[in-house]
LOVO-880456 format. One record per residue (C-alpha): x, y, z; residue number from 1. Coordinates in nm, 2 decimals, padded with zeros to 4 digits, always signed. Layout:
<margus>
((X, Y, Z), NUM)
...
</margus>
This chain:
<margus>
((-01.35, +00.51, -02.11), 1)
((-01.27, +00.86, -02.10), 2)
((-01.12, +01.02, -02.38), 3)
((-00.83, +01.31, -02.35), 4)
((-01.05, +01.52, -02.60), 5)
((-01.36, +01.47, -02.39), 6)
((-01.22, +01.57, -02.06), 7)
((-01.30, +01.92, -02.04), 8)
((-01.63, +01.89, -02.17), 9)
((-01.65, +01.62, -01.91), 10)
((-01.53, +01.88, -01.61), 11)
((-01.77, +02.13, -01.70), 12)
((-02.07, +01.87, -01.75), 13)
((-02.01, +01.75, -01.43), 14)
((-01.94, +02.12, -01.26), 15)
((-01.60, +02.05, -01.16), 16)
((-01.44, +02.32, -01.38), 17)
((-01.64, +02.67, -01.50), 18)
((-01.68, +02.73, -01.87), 19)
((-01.50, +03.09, -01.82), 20)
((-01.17, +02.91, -01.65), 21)
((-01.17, +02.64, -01.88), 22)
((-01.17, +02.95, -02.19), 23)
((-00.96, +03.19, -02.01), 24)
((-00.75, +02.95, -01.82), 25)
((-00.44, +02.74, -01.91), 26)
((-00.51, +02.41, -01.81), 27)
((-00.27, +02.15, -01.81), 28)
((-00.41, +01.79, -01.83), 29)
((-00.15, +01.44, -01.77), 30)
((-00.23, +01.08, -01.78), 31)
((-00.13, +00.79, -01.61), 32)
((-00.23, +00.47, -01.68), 33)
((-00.18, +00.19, -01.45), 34)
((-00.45, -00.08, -01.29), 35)
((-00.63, +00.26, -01.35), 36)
((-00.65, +00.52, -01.64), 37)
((-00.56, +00.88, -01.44), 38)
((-00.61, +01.22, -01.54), 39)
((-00.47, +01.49, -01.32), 40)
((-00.60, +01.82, -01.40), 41)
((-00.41, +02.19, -01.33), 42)
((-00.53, +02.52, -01.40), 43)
((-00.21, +02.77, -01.46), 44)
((+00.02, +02.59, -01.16), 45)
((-00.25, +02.49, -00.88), 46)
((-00.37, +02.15, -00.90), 47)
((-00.74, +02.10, -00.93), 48)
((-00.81, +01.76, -00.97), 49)
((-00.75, +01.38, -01.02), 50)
((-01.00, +01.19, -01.20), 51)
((-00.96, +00.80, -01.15), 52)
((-01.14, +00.56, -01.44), 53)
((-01.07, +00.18, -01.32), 54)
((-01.10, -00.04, -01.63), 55)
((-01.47, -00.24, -01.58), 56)
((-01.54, -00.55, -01.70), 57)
((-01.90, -00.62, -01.76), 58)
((-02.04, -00.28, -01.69), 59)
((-01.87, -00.31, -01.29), 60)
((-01.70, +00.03, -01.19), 61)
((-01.47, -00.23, -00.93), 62)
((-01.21, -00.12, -00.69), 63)
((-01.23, +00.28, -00.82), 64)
((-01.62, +00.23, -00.69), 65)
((-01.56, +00.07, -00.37), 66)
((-01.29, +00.34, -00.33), 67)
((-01.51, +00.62, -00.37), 68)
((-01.75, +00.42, -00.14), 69)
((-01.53, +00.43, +00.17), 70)
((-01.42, +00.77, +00.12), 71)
((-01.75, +00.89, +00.09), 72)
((-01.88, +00.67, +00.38), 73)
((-01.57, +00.84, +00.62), 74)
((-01.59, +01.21, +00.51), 75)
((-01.93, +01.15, +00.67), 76)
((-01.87, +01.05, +01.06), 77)
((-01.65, +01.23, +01.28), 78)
((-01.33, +01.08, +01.27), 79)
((-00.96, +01.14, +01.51), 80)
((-00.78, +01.38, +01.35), 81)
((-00.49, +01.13, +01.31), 82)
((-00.70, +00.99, +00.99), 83)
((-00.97, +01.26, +00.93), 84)
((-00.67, +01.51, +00.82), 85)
((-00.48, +01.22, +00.61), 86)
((-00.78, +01.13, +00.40), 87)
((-00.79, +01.25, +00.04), 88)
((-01.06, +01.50, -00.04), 89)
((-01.33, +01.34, -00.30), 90)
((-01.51, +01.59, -00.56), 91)
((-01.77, +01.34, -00.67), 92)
((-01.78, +00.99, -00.78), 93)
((-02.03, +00.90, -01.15), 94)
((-02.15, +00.59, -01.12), 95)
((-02.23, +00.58, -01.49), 96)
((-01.86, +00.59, -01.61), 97)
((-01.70, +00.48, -01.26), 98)
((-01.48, +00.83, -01.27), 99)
((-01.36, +00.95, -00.91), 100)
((-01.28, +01.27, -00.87), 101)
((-01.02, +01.37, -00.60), 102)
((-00.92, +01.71, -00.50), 103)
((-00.51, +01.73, -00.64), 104)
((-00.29, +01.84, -00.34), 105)
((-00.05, +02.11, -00.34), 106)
((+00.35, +02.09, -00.31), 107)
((+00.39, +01.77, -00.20), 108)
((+00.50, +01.42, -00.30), 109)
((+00.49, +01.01, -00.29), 110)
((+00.68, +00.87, -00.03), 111)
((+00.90, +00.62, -00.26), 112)
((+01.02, +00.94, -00.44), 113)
((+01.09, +01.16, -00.12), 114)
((+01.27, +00.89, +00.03), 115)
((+01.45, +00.81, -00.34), 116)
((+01.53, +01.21, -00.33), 117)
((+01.67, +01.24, +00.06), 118)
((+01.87, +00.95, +00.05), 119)
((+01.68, +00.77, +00.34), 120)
((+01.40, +00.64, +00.53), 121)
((+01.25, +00.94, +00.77), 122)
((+01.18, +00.79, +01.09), 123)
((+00.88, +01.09, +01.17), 124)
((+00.72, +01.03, +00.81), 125)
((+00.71, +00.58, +00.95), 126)
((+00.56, +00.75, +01.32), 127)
((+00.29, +00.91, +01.14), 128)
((+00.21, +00.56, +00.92), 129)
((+00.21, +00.39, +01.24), 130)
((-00.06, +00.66, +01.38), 131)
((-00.26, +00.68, +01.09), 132)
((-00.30, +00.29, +01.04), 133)
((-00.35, +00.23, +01.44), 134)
((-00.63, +00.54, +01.37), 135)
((-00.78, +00.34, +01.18), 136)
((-00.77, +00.00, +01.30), 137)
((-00.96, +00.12, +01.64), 138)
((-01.25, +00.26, +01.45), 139)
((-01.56, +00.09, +01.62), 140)
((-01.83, -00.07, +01.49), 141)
((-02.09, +00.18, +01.58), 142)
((-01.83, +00.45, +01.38), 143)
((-01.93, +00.23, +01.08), 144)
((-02.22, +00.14, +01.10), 145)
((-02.31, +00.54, +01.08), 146)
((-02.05, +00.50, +00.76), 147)
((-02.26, +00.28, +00.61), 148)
((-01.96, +00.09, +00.59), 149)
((-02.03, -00.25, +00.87), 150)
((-02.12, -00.47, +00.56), 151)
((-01.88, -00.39, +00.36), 152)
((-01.67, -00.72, +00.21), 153)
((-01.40, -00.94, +00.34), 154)
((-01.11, -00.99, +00.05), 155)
((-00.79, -01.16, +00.12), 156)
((-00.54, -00.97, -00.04), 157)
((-00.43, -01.16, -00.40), 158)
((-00.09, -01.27, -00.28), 159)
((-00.25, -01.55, -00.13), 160)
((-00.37, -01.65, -00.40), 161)
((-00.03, -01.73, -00.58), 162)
((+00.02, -02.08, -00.40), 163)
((-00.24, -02.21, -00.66), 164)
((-00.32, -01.95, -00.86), 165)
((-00.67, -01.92, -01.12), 166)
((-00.59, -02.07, -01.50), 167)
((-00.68, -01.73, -01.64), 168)
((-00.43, -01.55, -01.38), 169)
((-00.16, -01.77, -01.53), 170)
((-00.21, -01.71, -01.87), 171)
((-00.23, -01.32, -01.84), 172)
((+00.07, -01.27, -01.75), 173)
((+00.48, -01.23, -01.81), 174)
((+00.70, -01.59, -01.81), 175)
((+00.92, -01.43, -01.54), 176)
((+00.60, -01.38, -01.33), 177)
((+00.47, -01.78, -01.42), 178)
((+00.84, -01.88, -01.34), 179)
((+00.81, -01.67, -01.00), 180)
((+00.48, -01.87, -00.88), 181)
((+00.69, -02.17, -00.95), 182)
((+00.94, -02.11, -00.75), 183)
((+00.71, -02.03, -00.48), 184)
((+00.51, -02.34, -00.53), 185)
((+00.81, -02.56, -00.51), 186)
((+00.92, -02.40, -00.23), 187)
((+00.69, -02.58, +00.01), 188)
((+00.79, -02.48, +00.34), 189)
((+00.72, -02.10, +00.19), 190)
((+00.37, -02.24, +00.03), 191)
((+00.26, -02.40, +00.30), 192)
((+00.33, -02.10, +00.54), 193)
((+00.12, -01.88, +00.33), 194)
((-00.14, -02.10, +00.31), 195)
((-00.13, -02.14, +00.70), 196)
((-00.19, -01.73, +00.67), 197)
((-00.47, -01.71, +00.49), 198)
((-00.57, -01.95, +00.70), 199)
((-00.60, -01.75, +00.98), 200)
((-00.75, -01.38, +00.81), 201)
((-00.94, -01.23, +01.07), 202)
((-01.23, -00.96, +00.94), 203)
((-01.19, -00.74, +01.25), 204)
((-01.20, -00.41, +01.14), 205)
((-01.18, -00.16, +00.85), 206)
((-00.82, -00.17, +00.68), 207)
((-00.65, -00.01, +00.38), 208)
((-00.53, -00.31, +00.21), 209)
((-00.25, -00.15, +00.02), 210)
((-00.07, +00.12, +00.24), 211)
((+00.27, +00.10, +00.06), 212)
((+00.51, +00.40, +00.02), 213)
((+00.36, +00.54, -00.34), 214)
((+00.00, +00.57, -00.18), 215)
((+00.15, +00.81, +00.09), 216)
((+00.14, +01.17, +00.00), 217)
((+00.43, +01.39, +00.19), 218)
((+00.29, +01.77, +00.20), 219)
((+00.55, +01.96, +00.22), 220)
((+00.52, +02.29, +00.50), 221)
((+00.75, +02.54, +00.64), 222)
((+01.08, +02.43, +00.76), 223)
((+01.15, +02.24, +01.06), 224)
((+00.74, +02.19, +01.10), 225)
((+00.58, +01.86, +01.19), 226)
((+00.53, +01.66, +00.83), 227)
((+00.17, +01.56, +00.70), 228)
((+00.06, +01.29, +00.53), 229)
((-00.23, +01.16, +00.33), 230)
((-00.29, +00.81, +00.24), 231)
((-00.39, +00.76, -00.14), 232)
((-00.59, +00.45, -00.27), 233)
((-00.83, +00.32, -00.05), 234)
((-00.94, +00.08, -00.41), 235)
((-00.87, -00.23, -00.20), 236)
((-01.01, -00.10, +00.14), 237)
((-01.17, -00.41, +00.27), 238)
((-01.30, -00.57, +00.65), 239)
((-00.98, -00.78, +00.72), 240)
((-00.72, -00.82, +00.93), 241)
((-00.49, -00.51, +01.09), 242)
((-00.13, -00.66, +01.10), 243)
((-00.17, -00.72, +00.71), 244)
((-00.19, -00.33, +00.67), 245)
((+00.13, -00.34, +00.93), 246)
((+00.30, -00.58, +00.80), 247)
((+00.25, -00.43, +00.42), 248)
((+00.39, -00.12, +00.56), 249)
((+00.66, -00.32, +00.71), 250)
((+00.74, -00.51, +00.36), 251)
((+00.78, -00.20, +00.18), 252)
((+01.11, -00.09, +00.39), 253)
((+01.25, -00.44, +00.33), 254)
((+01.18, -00.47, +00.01), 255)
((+01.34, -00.13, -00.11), 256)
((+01.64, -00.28, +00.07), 257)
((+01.67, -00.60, -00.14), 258)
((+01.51, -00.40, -00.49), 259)
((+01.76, -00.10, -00.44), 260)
((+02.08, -00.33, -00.45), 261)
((+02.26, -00.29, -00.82), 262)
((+02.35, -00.57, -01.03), 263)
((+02.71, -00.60, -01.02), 264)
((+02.89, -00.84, -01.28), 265)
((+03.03, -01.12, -01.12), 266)
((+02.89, -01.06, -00.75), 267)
((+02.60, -01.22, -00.60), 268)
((+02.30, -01.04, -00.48), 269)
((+02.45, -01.08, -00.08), 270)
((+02.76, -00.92, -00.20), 271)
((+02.60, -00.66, -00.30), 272)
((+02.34, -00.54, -00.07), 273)
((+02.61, -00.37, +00.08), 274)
((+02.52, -00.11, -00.16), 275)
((+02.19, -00.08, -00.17), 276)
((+02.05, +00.25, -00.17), 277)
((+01.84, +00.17, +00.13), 278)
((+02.09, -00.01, +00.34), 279)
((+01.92, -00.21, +00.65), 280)
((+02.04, -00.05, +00.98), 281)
((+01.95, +00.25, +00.86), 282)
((+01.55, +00.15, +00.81), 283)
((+01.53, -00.03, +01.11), 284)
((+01.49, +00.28, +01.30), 285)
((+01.20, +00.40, +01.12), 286)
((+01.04, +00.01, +01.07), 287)
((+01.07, -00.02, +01.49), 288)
((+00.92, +00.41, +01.50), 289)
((+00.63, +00.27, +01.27), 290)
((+00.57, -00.02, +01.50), 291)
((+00.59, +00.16, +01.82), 292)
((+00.33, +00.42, +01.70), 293)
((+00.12, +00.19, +01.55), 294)
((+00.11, -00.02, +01.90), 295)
((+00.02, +00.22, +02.08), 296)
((-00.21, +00.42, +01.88), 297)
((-00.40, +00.04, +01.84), 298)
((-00.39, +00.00, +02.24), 299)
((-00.31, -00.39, +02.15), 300)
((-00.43, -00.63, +02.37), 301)
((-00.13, -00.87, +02.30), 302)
((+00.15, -00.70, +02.15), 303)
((+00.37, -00.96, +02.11), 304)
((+00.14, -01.17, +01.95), 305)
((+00.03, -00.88, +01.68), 306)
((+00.37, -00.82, +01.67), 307)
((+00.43, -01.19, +01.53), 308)
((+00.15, -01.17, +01.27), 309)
((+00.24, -00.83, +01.12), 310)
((+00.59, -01.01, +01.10), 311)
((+00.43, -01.30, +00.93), 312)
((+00.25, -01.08, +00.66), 313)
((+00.56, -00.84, +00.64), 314)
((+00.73, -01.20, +00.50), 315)
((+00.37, -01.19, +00.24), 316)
((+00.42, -00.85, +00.13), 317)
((+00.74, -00.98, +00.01), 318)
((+00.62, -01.25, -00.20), 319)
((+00.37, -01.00, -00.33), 320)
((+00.65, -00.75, -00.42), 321)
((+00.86, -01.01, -00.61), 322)
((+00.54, -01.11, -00.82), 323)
((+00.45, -00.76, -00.91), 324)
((+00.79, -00.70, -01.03), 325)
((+00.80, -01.01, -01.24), 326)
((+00.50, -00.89, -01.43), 327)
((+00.63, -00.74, -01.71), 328)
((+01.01, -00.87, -01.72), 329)
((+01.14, -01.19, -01.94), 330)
((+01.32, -01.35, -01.68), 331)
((+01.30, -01.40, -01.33), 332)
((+01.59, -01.17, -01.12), 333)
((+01.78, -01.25, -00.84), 334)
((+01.62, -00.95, -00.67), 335)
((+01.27, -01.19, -00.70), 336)
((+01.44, -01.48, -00.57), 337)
((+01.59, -01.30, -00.28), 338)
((+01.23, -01.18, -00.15), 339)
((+01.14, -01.48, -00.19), 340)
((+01.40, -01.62, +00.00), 341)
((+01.38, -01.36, +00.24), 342)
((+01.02, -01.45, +00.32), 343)
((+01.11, -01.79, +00.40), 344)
((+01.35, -01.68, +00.66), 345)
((+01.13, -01.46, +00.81), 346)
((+00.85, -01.69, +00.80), 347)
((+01.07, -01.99, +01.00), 348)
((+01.16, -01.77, +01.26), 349)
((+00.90, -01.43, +01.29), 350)
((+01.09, -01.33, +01.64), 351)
((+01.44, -01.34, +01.52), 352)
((+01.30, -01.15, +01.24), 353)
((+01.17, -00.90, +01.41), 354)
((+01.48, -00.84, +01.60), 355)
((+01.78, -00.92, +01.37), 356)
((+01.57, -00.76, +01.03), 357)
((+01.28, -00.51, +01.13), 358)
((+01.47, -00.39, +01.45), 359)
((+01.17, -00.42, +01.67), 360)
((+01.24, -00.61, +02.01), 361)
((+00.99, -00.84, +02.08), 362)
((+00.78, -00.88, +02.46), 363)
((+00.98, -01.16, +02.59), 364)
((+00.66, -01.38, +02.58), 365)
((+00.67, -01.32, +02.24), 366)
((+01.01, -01.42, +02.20), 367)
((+00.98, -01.77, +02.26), 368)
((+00.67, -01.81, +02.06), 369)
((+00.70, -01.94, +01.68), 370)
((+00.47, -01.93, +01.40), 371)
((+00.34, -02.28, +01.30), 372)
</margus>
């Protein structure tokens, strides 16, 4: 791995930052360390770059590789300018240590904190997810196969996973987290549906995998212009199925609904999602903008149908959101078991979910449909 003390040696090696600059210059170096070890790099106050190191196990450079992969592959091909002006800029990837470099964007910010910051859910900023993801859901197979990019792998996302999850999965992680998957295992109906999911993965077309509000970049321009965006951490970019990038998107507004309510002595969870910090009528309008962008950016065949899936893995994302925030506590929260919970509402009835939770009206054909 990559040491602090070696980075700039490292920059210059590589001929990412001049030896005069790196003399004369002030640079200012900060780490992150997450499912990744992150360095981002400033000279003075303008961002140069973000290196991104995943962890490797048995000489494999993983996710960061396939990453810098797809990034690579699309910087290549001509591309709408929906996606082709949302995609982060690479600076090289080295194979021999698995480092990506990334050019570091100017005054701008994730998405969780911008929202966190303003108080609410912008519906423009959920239009131009909608755009972006439907962008990139209609890229055709000739677009990449000249990407280099027709063979690359099917992986269904790890949530799915969590019905009967590996030994070593188990035993890597918190109690809260091994109390969470046994919940969700003896929650059958909830199981079951899941499993029905995965069940029906489709590998139609290049997706994201993991387009949640932290991997969305806000740039910030003049006032009163049009907001850009740039989605981060393509690490789990995959050939799979489009509603789960939707209904991941979906999951995210939900979630921050149930995960932004305070624990209040005394009061249940219900009693107090009154105040979350993300209250539910007021995300619907940017949940039904996303879909509505998305829908018709995709030029869906079936809208009601697509409609129902994305619904379906909007009721995943949730499970996954309840597991990744068991992962490092002691105990399971009522927050967990209310996503939980949540998902198996949404899973009995996807088009009373989509109405009464998402605020997205479905065809009336769709309506009267229910997931098995």
């Amino acid at each position: 791995m990559l040491q602090p003390n070696d980075l700039i040696g490292y920059l210059i090696e590589r001929r990412l930052l001049d030896e005069a600059t790196a003399v004369d210059g002030e640079i200012f170096v900060s780490t992150e360390t997450r499912r990744n070890r992150n360095y981002q790099v400033h000279v003075g106050e303008e961002p140069l770059l973000i290196l991104k190191q995943g962890f490797r196990e048995g000489g494999e450079a993983g996710t960061v590789a396939r990453e810098a992969t797809v990034l690579e592959a699309l910087s290549n091909v001509a591309l709408p300018t929906q996606l082709s002006e949302r995609l982060p800029r690479t600076a090289g990837f080295d194979a021999a240590t698995g480092i990506l470099a990334l050019q570091l964007v100017s005054d701008c910010e994730d998405l969780r904190s911008q929202q966190i910051r303003i108080g609410r859910a912008s519906v423009g900023i959920a239009r131009l997810i909608g755009e972006t993801l439907g962008t990139l859901h209609t890229l055709g197979r000739e677009t990449l196969v000249r990407a280099g990019l027709a063979s690359l792998p099917s992986a269904v996302p790890d949530v799915f996973g969590l019905t009967c999850p590996h030994l070593e999965i188990v035993n890597g992680t918190s109690a809260a987290a091994r109390d969470y998957v046994a919940t969700l295992q003896h929650a059958h109906d909830l199981a079951a549906a899941l499993d029905n999911l995965a069940a029906d993965w489709r590998q139609a077309c290049l997706i994201h995998g993991d387009p949640r509000w932290d991997n969305w970049l806000v740039v910030r321009r003049r006032p009163r212009a049009r907001p850009a965006v740039i989605l981060l951490d393509w690490e789990f970019s995959t050939r799979g199925d489009p509603a789960w990038d939707v209904g991941s998107a979906l999951g995210d507004y939900l979630g921050a609904w149930v995960l932004s309510t305070p624990a209040l002595p005394g009061a249940t969870l219900e009693q107090g999602l009154h105040l979350s910090a993300f209250q539910l009528e007021r995300l619907q309008p940017a949940m039904a903008a996303l879909w509505g962008a998305y829908a018709s950016r995709a030029a869906l065949q079936d809208v009601g149908a697509e409609l129902l899936l994305a619904v379906r893995y909007t009721a995943a994302k949730l499970v996954q959101l309840g597991c990744e925030q068991m992962h490092y506590a002691s105990e399971m929260t009522p927050a967990a078991a209310a996503l939980l919970q949540l998902a198996a509402n949404i899973f009995a009835d996807p088009p009373r979910a989509a109405l009464g939770l998402l605020g997205i009206t479905p065809p009336p054909a769709a309506a009267e449909e229910k997931a098995v």
